[in-house]
C-alpha positions in Angstrom: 122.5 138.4 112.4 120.3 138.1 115.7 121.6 139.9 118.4 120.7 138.4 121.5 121.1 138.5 125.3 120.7 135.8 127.8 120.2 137.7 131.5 120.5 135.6 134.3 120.1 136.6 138.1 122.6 135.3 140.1 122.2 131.8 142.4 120.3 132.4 146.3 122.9 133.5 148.6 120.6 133.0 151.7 120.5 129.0 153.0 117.1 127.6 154.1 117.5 128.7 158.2 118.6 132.3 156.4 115.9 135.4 156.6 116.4 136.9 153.0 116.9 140.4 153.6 116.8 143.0 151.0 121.2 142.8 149.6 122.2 145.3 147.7 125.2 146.8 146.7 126.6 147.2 150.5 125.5 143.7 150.5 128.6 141.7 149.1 127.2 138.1 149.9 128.5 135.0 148.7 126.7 131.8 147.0 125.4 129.5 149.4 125.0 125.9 148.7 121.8 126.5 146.5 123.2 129.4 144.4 126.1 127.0 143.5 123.7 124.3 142.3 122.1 126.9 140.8 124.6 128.5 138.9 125.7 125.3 138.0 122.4 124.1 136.6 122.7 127.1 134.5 125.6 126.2 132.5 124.0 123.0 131.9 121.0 124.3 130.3 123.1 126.1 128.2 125.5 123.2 127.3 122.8 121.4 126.7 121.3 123.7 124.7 124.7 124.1 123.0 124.5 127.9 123.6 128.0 129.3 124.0 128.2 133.0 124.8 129.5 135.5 122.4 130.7 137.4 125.5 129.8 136.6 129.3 129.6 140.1 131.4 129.3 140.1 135.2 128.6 142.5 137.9 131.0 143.0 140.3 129.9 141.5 143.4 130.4 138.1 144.7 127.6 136.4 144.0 127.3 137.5 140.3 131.3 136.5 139.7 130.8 133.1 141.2 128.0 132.5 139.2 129.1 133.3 136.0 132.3 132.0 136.9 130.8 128.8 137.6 128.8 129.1 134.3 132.0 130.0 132.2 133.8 126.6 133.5 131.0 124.2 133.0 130.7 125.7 129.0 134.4 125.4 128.8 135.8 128.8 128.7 138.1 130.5 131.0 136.9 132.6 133.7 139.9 134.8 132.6 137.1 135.9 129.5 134.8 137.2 131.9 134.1 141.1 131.4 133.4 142.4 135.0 131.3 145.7 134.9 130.2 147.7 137.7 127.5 148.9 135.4 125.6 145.3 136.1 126.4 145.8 140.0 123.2 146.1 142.2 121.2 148.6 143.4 122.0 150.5 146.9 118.7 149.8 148.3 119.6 153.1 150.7 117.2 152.9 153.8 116.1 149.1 152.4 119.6 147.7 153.1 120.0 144.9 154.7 115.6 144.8 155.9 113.4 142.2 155.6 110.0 142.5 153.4 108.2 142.7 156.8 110.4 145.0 158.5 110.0 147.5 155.3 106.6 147.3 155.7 106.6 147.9 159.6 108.3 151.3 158.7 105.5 151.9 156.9 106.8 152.2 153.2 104.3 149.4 152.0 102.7 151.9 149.4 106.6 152.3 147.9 107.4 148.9 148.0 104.1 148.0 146.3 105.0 150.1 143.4 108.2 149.1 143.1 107.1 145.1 142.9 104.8 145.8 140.3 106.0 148.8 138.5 109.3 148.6 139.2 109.1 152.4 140.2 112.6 153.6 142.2 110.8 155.0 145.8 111.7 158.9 146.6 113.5 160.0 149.5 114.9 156.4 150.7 118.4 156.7 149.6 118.4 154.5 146.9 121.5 154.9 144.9 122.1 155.3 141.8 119.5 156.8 140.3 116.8 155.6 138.4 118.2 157.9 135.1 121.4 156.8 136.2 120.4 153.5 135.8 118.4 153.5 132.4 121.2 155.4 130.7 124.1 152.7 132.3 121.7 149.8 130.7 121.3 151.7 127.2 124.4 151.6 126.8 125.2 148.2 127.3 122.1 147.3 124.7 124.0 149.7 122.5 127.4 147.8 123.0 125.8 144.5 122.8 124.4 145.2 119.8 127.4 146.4 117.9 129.1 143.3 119.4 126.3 141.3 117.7 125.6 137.3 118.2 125.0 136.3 122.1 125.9 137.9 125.4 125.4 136.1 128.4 124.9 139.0 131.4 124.6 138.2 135.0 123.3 140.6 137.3 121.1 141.0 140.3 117.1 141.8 140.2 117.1 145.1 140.5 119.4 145.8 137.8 117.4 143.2 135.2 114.4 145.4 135.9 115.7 148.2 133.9 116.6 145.8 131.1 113.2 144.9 130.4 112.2 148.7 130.5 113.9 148.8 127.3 111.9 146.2 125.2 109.2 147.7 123.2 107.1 144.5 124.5 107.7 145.7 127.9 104.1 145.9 129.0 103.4 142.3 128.4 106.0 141.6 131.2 104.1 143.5 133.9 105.9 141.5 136.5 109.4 142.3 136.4 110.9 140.6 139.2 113.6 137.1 138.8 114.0 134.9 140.7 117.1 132.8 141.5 119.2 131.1 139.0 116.7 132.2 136.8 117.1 133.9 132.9 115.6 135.9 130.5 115.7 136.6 126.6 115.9 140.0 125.6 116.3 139.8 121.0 117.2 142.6 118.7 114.6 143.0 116.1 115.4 143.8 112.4 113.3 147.3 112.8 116.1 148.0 115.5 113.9 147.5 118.6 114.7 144.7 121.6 111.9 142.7 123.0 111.9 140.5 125.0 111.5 136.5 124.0 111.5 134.9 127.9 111.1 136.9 131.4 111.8 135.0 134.6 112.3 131.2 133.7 114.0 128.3 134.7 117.1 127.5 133.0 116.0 124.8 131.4 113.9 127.2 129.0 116.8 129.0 127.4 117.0 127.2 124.6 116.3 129.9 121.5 113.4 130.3 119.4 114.8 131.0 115.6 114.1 133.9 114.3 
């Protein structure tokens, strides 16, 4: 049997007269009136798709509950069967927290934020929390558990997080751009030589529907 995740970032949580700002864990926003469409258009796709989660697995913070809670009630299920785990909560962006893009780069760390954007490299010495090890080993064993769950998990997390998901394909490199936007999901797939790769990075979620393997 496939074993298959669906990863979805959470809906925007900044409306359209908002500055984004970099939110993190410290960062406990809610959905504005975009993220709840969003969220919303999610479940669609996969009703439409007539995808129905093995398991659906949250982060803790507001705006990944709402969305999969909004996901879990337009598939039907209760919101009751969602698994919360602060394994899937986001990144403390330490010194980051709560900046815009140009204000990091005003402080002069536009050499770490480069890296980070396209090699999704954790920056030294700015407080971000956990670690990156930390990290990798948390999402390991979530691939682990998901694959000795078997069939498909939906998880929805935040960006930073998803990064280290794809970090574990062996197709990794053919992703180079890790970052996801809004509402939007990916396809990580459990080979039969015991390897994940990843089948969709960064779409709309209109494009989950499954390729058969």
């Amino acid at each position: 049997m496939t074993v298959r995740l669906i990863l979805a970032r959470h809906g925007n949580t900044f409306g359209p007269k908002d500055e984004p700002v970099w939110v993190g864990a410290r960062s406990d926003l809610p959905l504005v009136e975009k993220g709840l469409t969003q969220a919303k258009a999610l479940g669609e796709a996969l009703r439409q798709a007539v995808i129905v989660p093995d398991s659906l697995i949250a982060g803790s913070l507001q705006r990944t509950r709402q969305t999969a809670e909004i996901v879990a009630e337009t598939l039907g299920l209760p919101v009751a069967a969602i698994q919360i785990d602060p394994r899937l909560t986001e990144i403390d962006y330490g010194a980051w927290e709560g900046k815009s893009t140009a204000a990091i780069i005003a402080s002069g760390d536009d050499a770490e934020l480069a890296v980070w954007n396209k090699h999704s490299i954790v920056p030294e010495d700015r407080g971000w929390k956990p670690s990156e090890a930390q990290i990798t080993a948390d999402i390991a064993s979530m691939l682990a558990e998901a694959e000795a769950e078997g069939g498909t998990t939906l998880i929805v997390t935040s960006n930073g997080i998803l990064r280290f998901f794809a970090s574990q394909a062996v197709n990794a490199r053919a992703f180079p751009d890790r970052k996801v936007a809004t509402g939007n999901i990916c396809v990580m797939e459990r080979g039969a030589e015991g390897n994940w790769h990843i089948v969709k990075w960064n779409e709309p979620p209109e494009r989950v529907a499954l390729h058969t393997s």
